[in-house]
C-alpha positions as CSV (number, residue, x, y, z in Angstrom):
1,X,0.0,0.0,0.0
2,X,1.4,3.3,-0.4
3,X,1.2,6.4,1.5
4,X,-1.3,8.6,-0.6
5,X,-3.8,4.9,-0.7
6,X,-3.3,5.4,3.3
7,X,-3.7,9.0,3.7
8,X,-7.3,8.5,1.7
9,X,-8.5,5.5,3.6
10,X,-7.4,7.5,6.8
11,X,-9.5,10.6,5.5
12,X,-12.6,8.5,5.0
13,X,-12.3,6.9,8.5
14,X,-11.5,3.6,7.6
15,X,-7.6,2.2,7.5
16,X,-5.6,-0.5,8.5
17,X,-3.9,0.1,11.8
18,X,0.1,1.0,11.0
19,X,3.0,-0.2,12.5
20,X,6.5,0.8,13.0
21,X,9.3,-2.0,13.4
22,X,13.1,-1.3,14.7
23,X,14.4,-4.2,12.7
24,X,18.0,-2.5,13.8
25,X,19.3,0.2,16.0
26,X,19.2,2.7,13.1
27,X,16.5,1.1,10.7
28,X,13.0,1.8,11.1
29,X,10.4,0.2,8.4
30,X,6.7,1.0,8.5
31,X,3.8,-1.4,8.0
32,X,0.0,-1.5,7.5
33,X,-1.9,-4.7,9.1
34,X,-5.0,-5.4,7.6
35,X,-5.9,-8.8,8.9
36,X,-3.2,-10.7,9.9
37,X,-1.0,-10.1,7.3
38,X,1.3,-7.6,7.2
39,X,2.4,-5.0,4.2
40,X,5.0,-2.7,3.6
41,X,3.9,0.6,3.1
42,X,5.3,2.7,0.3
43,X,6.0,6.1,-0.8
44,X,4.5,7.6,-3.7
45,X,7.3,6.6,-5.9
46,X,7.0,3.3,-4.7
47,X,9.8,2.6,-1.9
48,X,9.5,1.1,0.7
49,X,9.3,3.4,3.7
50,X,13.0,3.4,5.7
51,X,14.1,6.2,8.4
52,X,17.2,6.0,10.7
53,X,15.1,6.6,13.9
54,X,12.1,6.2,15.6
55,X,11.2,10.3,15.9
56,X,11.7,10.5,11.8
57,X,9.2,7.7,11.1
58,X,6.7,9.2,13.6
59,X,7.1,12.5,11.9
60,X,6.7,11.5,8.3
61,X,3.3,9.4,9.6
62,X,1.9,12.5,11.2
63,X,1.6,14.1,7.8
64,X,-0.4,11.0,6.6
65,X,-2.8,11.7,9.1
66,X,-2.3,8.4,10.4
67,X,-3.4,8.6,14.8
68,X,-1.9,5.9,16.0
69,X,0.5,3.5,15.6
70,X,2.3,0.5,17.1
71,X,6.0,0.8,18.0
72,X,7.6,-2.7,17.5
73,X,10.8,-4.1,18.5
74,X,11.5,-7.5,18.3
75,X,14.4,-9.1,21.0
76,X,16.9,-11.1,19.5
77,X,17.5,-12.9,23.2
78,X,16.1,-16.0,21.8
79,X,17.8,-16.3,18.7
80,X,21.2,-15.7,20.7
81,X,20.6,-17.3,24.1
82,X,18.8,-20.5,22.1
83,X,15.2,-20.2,23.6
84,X,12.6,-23.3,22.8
85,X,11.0,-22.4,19.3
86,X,7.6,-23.1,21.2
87,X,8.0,-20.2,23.5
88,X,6.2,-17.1,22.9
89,X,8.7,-14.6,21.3
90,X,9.6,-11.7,22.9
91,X,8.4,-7.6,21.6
92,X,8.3,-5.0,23.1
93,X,5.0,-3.1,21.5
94,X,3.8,-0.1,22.1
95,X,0.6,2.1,21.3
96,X,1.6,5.6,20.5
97,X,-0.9,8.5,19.8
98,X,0.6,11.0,17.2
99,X,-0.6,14.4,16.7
100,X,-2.0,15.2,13.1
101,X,-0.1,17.6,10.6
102,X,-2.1,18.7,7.1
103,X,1.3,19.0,5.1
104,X,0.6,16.3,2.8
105,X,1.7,17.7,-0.3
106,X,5.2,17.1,1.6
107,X,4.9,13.2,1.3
């Protein structure tokens, strides 16, 4: 999905919910979740959406008009310490409210 598809959907009052993953101290990819499945969401050239922190993701969402969003990070504490596949993996997710911006034609 890309942004403008979002921005629309948001504008109408009906969206998926969006979601930003720290895949790595300094990369930050966003997400839409509509059902189960996750997408990448892109930009209106059609990359995928990358920032090098948490703040500059927030920001860029803002002017989407996207409300909330979930901050994920993922632990690697299994993968390193060798964890039983069948235990729940660990996150850390959080629910963040994000004030609106009207600067759309910035996207």
């Amino acid at each position: 999905m890309d942004v403008r598809k979002l921005s629309a959907l948001l504008s109408d009052g009906s969206a998926p919910a969006v979601e930003v993953h720290a895949i790595d101290p300094s990369i930050y990819l966003v997400y839409c979740r509509i059902d189960e499945q996750l997408t990448p969401l892109l930009d209106a050239r059609g990359h995928r959406l990358k920032y090098r922190s948490r703040s500059a993701a927030m920001q860029y969402l803002r002017k989407t008009g996207v409300r909330t969003v979930d901050f994920v990070h993922r632990s690697a504490f299994e993968e390193m310490i060798g964890i039983n596949h069948n235990a729940r993996p660990t996150e850390h997710r959080e629910t963040l409210t994000l004030a609106t911006s009207t600067h759309l034609n910035d996207l």
